[in-house]
N, C-alpha and C positions, 0 to 999 in steps of 0.2 A: 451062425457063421458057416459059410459056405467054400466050398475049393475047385479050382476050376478042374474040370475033366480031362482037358488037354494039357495043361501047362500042372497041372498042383499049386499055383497062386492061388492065394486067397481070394476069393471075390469082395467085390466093394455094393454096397446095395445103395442102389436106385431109385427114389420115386417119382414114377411119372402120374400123368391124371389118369390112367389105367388101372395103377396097382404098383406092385413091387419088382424091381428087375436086379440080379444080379449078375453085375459084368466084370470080367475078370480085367485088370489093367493090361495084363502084358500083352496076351492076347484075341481082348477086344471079343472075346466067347460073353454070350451071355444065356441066361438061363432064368426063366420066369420064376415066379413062387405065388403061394396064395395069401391072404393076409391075414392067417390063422397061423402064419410061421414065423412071421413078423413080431418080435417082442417090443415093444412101447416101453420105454426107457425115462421113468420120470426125472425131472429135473433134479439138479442134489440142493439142497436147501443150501444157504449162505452159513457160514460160520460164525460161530460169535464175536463180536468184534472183544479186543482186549482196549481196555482206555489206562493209556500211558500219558504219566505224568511229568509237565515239562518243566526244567529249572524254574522257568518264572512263575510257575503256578503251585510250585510246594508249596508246602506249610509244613509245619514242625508237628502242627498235631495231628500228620499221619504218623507220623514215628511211634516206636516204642516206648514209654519208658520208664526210670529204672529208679528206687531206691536207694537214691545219695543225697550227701551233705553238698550241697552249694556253699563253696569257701567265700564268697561274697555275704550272702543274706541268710544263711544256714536252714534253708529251705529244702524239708526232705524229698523233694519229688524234681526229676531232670529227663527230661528227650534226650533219645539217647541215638546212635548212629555210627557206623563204623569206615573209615577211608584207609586204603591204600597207601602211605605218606613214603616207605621205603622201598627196598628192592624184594620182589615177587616171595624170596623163599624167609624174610621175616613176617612178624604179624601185620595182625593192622590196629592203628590206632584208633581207640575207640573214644569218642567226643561226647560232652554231654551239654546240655543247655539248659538253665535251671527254668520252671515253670514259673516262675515266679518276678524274677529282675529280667533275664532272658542273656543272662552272665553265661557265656562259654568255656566249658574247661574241658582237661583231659587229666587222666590219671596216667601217672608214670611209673608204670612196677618193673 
């Protein structure tokens, strides 16, 4: 990074098929340099992508689940999931779906 001598603006660097030139914006000053002062700036790699999953493409068998009686076919094992149903400062209702019949329930305590 360089500053211009007249002005204190930063200079902006230039490359021509010369070399490297730095010239200050305001006042159009500019000032050579060698290419041993020039730092090479690799690219930044890409990030990782995150894969997000859309309504139509769930399935239940990402879910967690949980240790209950299915009141339908008394099957201990149910996916389990939790929704928002009221207002912000109660809880949330937690839903279950049995592995088995594919019966939806909730508990109400």
């Amino acid at each position: 990074m360089e500053f211009c001598s007249s002005c204190g603006k930063r200079m902006v660097l230039r490359r021509t098929k010369d070399g490297s030139v730095f010239v200050c914006p305001a006042c159009n000053c500019k000032k050579t340099t060698d290419s041993s002062a020039v730092k090479k700036v690799a690219p930044k790699k890409p990030r990782e992508k995150i894969v997000v999953i859309g309504k139509e493409d769930q399935d239940l068998k990402t879910n967690p689940t949980a240790k209950i009686k299915c009141p339908k076919c008394e099957n201990n094992l149910a996916y389990t999931w939790q929704v928002q149903t009221r207002s912000g400062d109660e809880g949330a209702t937690q839903f279950f779906r049995c592995t088995k019949c594919n019966h939806t329930f909730r508990l109400y305590t």
